[in-house]
N, C-alpha and C positions, 0 to 999 in steps of 0.2 A: 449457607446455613438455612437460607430463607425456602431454597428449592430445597432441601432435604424434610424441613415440615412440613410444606406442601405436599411434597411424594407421600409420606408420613398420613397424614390427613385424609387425601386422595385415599389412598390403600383401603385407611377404616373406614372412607363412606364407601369403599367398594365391598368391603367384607359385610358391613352390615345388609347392603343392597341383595347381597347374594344370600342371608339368614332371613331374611325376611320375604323375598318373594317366592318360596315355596307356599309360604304360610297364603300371600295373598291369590298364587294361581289354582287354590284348591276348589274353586269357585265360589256359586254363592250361597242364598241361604237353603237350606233343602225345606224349609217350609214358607214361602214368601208369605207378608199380607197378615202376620199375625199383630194382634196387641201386644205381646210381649216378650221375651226371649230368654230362656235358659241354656246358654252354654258351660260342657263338661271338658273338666282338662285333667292329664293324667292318669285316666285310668275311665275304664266303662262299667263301675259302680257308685253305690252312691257315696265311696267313700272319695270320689273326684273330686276336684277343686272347681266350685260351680261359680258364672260368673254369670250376672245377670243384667239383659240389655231392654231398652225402649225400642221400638218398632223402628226409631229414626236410629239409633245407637247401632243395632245389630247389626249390620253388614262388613262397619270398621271393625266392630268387638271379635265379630268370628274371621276377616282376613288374618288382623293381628293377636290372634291367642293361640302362643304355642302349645301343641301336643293335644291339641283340641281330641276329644274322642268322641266327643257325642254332642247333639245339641235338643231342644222340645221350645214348644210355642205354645201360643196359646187365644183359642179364638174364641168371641161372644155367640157363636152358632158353631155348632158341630157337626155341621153336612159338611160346613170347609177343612174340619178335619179328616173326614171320611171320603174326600173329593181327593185331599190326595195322597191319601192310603193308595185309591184305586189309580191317581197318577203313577206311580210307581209299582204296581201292577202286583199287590201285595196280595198274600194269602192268608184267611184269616185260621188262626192254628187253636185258639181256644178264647174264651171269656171267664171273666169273674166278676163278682161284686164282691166290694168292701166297703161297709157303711151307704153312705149316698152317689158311689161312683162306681160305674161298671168300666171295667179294662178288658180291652180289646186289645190282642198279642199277635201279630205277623209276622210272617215269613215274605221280604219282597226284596227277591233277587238284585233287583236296579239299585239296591242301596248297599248290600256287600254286609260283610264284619256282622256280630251280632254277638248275644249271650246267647246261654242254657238256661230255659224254663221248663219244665213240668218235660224233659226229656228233649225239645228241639228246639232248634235253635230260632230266636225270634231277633228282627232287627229293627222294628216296626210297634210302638205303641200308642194307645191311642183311647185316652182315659175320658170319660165324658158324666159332668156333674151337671143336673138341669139339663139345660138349653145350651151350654157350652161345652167347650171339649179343651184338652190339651193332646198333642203329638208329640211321640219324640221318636229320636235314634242313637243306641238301639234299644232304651228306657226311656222312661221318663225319672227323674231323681229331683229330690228336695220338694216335693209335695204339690199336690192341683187341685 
């Protein structure tokens, strides 16, 4: 009886083992070094289920958040957002302002997946208020 719970046991820490290390081999964060973190799950609008992490929090929040589809940061200087834009070797497709923040919309291959704006496909944003900026992929959602 004893070995049959144990097998029992065994099994489900093996089945969990195997549900959860897709989630953690997906790498790491795609914006390192920020103050603060917005990850999206669910779906790549802003009607995703957004989960919001600390600089030290975000590395566990995005291995272990299923169905993850998107994530955005956010830093006190916006050359570190623009630094790696051009890390990923992005293309800038158009700009706007709205109110006190100009968005900046990319195309960068190295990052995959994306929406439709204004006709093409952008995977890359990179919204800049002041002196700082926020990044995301392939938006940014829930406001900067």
């Amino acid at each position: 009886m004893v070995r049959r719970v144990f097998a029992a046991l065994l099994l489900a820490a093996l089945c969990a083992a195997m549900l959860a290390l897709p989630q953690m081999l997906r790498g790491g964060l795609l914006f390192p070094g920020a103050q603060r973190y917005l990850f999206y799950a669910g779906g790549a609008s802003s009607q995703a289920r957004m989960v919001f992490a600390s600089a030290a929090e975000a590395p566990l929040v995005r291995a272990l958040l299923v169905g993850r589809s998107g994530e955005s940061a956010c830093y006190a200087d916006a050359e570190d957002a623009f630094a790696l834009a051009e890390r990923y070797g992005a293309r800038l497709l158009f700009c706007e302002r709205a109110g006190d923040v100009v968005n900046y919309y990319y195309s960068a291959p190295a990052l995959g997946g994306g929406v439709w704006l204004e006709g093409q496909p952008v995977n890359l944003h990179v919204a800049v208020r002041g002196q700082g900026a926020c990044i995301g992929s392939p938006l940014i959602f829930g406001g900067y």
